[in-house]
C-alpha positions as CSV (number, residue, x, y, z in Angstrom):
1,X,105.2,155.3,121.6
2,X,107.5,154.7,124.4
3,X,110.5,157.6,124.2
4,X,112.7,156.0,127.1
5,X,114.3,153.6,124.7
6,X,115.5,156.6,122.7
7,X,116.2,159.2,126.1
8,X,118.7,155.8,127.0
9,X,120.3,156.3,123.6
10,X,121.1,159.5,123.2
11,X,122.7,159.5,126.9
12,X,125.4,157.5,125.5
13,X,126.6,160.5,123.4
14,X,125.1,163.3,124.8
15,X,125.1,165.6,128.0
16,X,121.9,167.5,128.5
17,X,118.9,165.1,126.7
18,X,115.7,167.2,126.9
19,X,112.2,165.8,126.7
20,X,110.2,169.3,125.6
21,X,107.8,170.0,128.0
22,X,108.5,168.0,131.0
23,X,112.3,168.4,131.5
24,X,115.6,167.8,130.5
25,X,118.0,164.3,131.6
26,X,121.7,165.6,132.1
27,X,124.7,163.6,132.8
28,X,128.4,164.0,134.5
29,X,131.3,162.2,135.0
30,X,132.5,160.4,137.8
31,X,136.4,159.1,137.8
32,X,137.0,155.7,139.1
33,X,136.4,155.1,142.5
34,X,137.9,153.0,145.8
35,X,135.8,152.3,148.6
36,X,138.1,151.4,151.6
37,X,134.9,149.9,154.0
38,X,134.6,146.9,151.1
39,X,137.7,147.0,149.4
40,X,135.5,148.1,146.0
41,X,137.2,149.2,143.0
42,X,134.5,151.0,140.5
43,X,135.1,152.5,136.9
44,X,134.4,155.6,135.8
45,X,130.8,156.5,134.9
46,X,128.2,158.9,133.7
47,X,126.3,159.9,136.6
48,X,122.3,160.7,135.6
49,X,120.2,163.4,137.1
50,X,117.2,165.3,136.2
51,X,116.1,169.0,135.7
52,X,112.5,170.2,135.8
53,X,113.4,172.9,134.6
54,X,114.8,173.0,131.5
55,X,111.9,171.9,129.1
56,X,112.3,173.8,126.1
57,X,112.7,172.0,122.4
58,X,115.9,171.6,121.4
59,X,115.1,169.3,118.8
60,X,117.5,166.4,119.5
61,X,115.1,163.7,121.0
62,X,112.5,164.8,118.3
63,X,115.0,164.8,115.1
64,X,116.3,161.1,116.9
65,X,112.7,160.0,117.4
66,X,112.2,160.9,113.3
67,X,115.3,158.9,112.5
68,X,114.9,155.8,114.0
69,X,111.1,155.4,113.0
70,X,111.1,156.9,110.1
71,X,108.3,159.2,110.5
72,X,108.3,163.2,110.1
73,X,109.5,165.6,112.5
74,X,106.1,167.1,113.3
75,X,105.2,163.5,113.9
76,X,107.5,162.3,116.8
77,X,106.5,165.8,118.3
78,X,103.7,165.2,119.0
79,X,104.3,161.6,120.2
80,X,106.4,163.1,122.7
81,X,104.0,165.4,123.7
82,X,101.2,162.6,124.1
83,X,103.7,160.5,126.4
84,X,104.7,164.0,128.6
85,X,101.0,164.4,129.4
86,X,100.6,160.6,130.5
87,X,103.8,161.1,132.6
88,X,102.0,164.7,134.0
89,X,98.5,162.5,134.6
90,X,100.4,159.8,136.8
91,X,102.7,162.2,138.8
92,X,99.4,164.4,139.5
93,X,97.8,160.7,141.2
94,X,101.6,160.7,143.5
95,X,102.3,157.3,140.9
96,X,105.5,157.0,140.0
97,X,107.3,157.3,136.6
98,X,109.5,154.4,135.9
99,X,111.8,155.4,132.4
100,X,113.6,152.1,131.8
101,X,117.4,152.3,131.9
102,X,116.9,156.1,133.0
103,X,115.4,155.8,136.6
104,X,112.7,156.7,138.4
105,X,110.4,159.8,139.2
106,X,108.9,160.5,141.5
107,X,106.3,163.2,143.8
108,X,107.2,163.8,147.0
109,X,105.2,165.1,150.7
110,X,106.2,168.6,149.0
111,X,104.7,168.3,146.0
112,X,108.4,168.2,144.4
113,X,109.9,166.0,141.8
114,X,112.4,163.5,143.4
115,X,114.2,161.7,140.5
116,X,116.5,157.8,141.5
117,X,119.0,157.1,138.7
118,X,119.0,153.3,137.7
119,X,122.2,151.6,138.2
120,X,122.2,149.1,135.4
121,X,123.8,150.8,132.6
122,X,127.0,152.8,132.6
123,X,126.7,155.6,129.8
124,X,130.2,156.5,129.9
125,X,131.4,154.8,126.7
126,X,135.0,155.3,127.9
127,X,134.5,152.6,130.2
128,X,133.3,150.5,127.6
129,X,134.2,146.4,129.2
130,X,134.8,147.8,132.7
131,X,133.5,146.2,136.0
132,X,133.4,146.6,139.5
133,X,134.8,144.3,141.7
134,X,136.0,143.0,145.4
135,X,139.0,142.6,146.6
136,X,139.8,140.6,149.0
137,X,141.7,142.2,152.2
138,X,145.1,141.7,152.8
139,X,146.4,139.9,155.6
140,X,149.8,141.0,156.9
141,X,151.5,138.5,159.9
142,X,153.5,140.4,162.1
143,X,157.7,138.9,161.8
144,X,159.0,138.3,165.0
145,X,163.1,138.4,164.9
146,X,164.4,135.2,166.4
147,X,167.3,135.7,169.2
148,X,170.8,134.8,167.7
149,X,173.1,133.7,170.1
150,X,176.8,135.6,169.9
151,X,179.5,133.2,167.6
152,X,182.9,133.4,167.3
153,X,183.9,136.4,164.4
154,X,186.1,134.8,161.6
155,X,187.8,136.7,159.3
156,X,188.3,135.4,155.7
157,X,190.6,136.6,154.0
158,X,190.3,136.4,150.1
159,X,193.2,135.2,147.8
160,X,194.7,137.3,145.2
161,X,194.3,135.4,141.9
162,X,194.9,136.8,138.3
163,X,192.2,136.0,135.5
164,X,193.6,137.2,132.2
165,X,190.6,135.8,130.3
166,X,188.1,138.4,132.5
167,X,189.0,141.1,130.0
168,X,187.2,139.3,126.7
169,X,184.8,138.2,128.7
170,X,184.1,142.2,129.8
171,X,184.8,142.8,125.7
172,X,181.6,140.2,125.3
173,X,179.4,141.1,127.7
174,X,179.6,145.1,125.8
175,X,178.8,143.7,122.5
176,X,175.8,142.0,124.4
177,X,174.9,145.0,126.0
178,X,174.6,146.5,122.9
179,X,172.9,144.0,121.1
180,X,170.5,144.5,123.4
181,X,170.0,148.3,123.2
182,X,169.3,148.1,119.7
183,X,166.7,144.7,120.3
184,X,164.9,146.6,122.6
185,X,164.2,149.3,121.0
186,X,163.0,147.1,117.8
187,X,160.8,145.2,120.4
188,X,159.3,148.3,122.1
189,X,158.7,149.3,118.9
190,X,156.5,146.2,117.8
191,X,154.9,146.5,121.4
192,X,154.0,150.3,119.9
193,X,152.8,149.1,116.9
194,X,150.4,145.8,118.4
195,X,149.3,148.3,121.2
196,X,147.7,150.8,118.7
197,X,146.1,147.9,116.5
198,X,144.5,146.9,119.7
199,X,143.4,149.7,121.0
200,X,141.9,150.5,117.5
201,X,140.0,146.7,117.7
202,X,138.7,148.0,120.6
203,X,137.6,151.2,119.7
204,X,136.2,149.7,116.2
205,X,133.8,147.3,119.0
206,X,132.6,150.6,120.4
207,X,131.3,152.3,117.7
208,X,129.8,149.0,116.4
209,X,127.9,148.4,119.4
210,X,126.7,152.2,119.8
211,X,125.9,152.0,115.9
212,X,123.8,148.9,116.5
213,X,121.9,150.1,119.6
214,X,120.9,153.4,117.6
215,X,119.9,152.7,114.7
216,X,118.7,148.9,114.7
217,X,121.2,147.8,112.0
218,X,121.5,143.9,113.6
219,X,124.2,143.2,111.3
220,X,126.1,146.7,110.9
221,X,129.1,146.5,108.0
222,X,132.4,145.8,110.0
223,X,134.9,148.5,110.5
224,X,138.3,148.1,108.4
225,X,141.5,147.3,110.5
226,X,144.1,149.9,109.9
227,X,148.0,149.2,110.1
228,X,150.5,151.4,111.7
229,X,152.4,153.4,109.4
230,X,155.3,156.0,110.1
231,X,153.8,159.5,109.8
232,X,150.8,158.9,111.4
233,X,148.9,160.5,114.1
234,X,145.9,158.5,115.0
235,X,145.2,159.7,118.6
236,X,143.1,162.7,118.1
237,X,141.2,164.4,121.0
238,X,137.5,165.3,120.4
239,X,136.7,168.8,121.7
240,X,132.6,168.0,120.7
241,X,130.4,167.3,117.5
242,X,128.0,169.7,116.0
243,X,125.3,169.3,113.4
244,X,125.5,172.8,112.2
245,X,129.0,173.0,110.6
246,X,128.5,176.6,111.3
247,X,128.8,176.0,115.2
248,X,132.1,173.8,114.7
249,X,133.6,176.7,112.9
250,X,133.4,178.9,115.9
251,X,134.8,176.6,118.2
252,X,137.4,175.6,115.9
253,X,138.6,179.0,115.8
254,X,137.9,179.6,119.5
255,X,140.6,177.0,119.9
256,X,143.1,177.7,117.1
257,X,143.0,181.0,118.6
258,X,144.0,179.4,122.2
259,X,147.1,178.1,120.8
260,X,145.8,174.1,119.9
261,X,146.3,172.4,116.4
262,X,142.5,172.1,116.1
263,X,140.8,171.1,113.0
264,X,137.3,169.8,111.8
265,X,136.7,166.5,110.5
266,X,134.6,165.9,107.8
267,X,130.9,164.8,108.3
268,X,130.7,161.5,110.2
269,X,128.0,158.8,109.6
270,X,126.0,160.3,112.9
271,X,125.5,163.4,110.5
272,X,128.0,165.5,112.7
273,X,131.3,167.7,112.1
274,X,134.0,166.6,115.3
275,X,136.0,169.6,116.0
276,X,139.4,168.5,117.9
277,X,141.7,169.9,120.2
278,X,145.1,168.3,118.5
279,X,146.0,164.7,116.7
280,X,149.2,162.7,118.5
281,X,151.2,160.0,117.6
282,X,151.6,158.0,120.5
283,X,148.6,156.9,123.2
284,X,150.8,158.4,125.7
285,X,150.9,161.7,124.5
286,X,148.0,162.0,123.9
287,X,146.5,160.5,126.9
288,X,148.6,163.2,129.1
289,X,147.0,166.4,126.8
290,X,143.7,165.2,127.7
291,X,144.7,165.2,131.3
292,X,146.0,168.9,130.8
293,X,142.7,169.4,128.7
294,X,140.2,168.1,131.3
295,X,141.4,170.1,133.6
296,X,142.1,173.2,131.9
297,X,139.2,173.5,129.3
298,X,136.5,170.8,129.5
299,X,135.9,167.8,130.6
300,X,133.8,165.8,128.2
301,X,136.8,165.9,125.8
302,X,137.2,162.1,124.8
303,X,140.0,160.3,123.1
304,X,139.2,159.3,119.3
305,X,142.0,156.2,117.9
306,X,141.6,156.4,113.9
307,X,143.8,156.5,111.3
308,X,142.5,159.7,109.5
């Protein structure tokens, strides 16, 4: 059985993905970056790296392993363990590992593991749609002031008119001012409300596609399309998942007690209880919490856009 296929899913959700015996596959994210020698912009990504040493069972590639083929815990065990020694055998002959989607490793002059992250998958889901590009450099052209030659000054001086019918048209141009006030704000509004059913579209694509490339459902039931009602608060802010409901518990009071209007969700369809940080009404307020968050308590909370 060939494990990579599963290691490569379980990065898209996951931080530390351990293969029992062998080591463990841990990820991190990098913001979005500029490169001023090429004039590349690049999104934000999970960068991959590799630990030798972490290589006890955790039970997460195992119990994913049992999942997807439908075969007993014990079972994908001690698959995994007949792929770890065929890795071991070829590292021991200095041949390289190649774990598809993963990267490569390696044996060094040393005698030491030397792991190369593959480049062609982007395991942020975050950045879900986003690519890098080049931009092309702007050229600026110097403006060279032309010499005026000195004129003759004239003076004009303006005549004194009356315009009665100024005053209504001042009178008018209120009532339009208002008009306006009160269109905007129904407009911004409806930009409000068609922002949020986007943003939900795309977060409905998401989970489709991760819920596909798991567990093999080519035709996966589609998600429903929510409306925006008043009252709502669909932005929440995922502090983690847990399988043990136990272990959302604690964190949920760790961060009730920290002053955030946490609370867990019910199970999902990943068999997991979300524990969040707070729920918002607007993308913008929400958006500038999990600034505050990342910086002040983790920074693997992600955004969640549901109506719950």
């Amino acid at each position: 059985m060939k494990i990579e296929h599963y290691i490569s899913q379980l990065l898209y959700r996951y931080q530390c993905v351990t293969v029992p015996g062998f080591g463990a596959f841990l990820t991190e994210i990098q913001s979005a970056q500029l490169k001023n020698e090429n004039n590349g912009f690049y999104p934000p990504k999970k960068l991959v790296s590799f630990n030798a040493y972490l290589k006890n069972n955790d039970g997460l590639l195992a119990n994913h392993i049992a999942q997807a083929e439908k075969i007993t815990y014990e079972t994908a065990v001690q698959s995994i363990q007949k792929e770890v020694s065929l890795w071991k055998n070829a590292l021991q002959n200095y041949q390289p590992i190649l774990i598809a989607n993963v990267g490569i490793i390696s044996v060094n002059a040393e005698s030491n593991l030397v792991f190369e992250a593959s480049n062609q998958i982007n395991y942020y889901t975050a950045a879900f749609g986003l690519t890098s590009f080049i931009a092309p450099a702007i050229k600026r052209n110097e403006m060279v002031e032309a010499a005026v030659a000195p004129t003759e000054t004239i003076v004009l001086v303006p005549e004194k008119r009356h315009y009665p019918y100024l005053k209504y048209a001042a009178v008018f141009a209120i009532g339009l001012g208002t008009l306006g006030f009160f269109g905007n704000n129904y407009y911004q509004n409806q930009i409000d409300a068609q922002t949020l059913i986007v943003q939900q579209s795309v977060q409905t694509a998401v989970q489709n596609k991760i819920q596909e490339a798991t567990f093999f459902i080519k035709s996966p039931m589609p998600n429903v399309t929510l409306t925006v009602k008043g009252g709502k608060l669909p932005y929440h802010i995922v502090a983690g998942a847990f399988r043990e409901e136990s272990n959302a518990q604690r964190v949920f009071e760790k961060l009730s007690a920290n002053g955030f209007k946490s609370r867990i969700l019910p199970i999902n369809k990943y068999g997991l209880f979300p524990v969040l940080y707070g729920s918002f009404g607007s993308y913008k307020e929400a958006q500038n919490a999990m600034r505050t968050i990342h910086k002040t308590q983790s920074p693997d909370a992600w955004l969640l856009i549901d109506e719950l």
